[in-house]
C-alpha positions in Angstrom: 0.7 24.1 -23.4 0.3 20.7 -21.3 0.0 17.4 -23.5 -1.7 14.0 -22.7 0.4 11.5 -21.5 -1.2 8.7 -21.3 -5.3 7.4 -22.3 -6.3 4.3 -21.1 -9.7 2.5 -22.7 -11.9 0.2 -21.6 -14.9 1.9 -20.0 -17.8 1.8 -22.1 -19.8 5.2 -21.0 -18.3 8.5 -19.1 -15.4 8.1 -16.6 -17.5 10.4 -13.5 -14.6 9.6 -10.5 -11.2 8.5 -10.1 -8.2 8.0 -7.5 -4.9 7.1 -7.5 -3.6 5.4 -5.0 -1.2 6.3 -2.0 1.7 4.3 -3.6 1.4 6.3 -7.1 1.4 2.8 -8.8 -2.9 2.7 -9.6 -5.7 4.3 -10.2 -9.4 3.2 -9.9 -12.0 4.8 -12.1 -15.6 4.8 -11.9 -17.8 4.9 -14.6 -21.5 5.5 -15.6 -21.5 2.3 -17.5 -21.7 1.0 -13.7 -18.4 -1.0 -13.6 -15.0 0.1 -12.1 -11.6 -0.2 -13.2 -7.8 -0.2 -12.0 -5.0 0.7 -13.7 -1.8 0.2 -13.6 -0.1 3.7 -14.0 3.0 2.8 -15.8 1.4 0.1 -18.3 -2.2 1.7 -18.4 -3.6 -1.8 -18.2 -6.3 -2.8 -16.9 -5.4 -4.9 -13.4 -8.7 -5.4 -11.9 -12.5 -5.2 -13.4 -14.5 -4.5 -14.8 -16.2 -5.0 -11.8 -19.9 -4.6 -12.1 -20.8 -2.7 -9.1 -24.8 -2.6 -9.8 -25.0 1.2 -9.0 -26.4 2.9 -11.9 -23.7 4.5 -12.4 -20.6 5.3 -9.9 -20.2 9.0 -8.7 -17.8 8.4 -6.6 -14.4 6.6 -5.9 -11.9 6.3 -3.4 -8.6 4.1 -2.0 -8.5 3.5 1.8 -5.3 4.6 2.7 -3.2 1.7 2.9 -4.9 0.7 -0.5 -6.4 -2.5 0.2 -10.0 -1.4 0.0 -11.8 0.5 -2.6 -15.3 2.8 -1.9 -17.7 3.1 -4.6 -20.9 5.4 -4.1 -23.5 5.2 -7.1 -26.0 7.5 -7.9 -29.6 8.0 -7.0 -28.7 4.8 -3.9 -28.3 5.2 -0.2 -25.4 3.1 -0.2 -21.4 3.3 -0.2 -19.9 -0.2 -1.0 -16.4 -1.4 0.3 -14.2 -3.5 -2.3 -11.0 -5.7 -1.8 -8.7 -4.0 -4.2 -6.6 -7.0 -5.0 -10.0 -8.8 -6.0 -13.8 -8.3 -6.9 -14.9 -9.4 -3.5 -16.9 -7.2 -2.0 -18.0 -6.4 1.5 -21.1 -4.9 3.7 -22.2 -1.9 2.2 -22.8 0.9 4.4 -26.6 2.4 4.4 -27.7 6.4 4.4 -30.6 8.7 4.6 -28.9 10.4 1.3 -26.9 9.5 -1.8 -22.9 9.6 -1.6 -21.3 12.6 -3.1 -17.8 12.3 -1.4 -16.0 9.8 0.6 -12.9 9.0 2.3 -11.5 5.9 4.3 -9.9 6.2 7.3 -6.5 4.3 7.6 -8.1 1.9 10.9 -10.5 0.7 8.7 -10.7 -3.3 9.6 
């Protein structure tokens, strides 16, 4: 039988999305309370956020892979928005016909 190793709070609806990133040493979660959060892995503290992203609630998650950005998609919005993962500065959102399901940043990102 497999047992929890860890829980980490602070999200105030249902975790939908998270990644770790390519170091091993965070993970960003998405929530539907709108917001999300990194972690540090080995403390489980909270290192960055909430940040309120205004989607209605974030379906999706992702580290760029040198782990400088973060991509958020919401639900029910045409839009993917790019994060600095050392701060809550955020950058030009990219527009679609269709709401974001998946994503995934290529390493030449600027």
């Amino acid at each position: 039988m497999k047992k929890v190793v860890a829980t980490w709070t602070g999200h105030i609806d249902i975790v939908r999305t998270l990644c770790w990133s390519a170091d091993g040493e965070r993970v960003v979660s998405g929530s539907e309370d709108g917001t999300i959060r990194v972690w540090d892995v080995e403390s489980g503290d909270t290192v960055l956020g909430p940040i309120k992203t205004a989607h209605q609630f974030v379906s999706v998650v992702i580290y760029s892979p040198d782990t400088t950005k973060i991509a958020t998609g919401g639900a029910f919005e045409d839009a993917l928005k790019i994060w600095d993962a050392k701060k809550k500065d955020r950058q030009p959102a990219f527009h679609s016909q269709t709401q974001f399901s998946r994503a995934a940043l290529a390493s030449d990102y600027p």
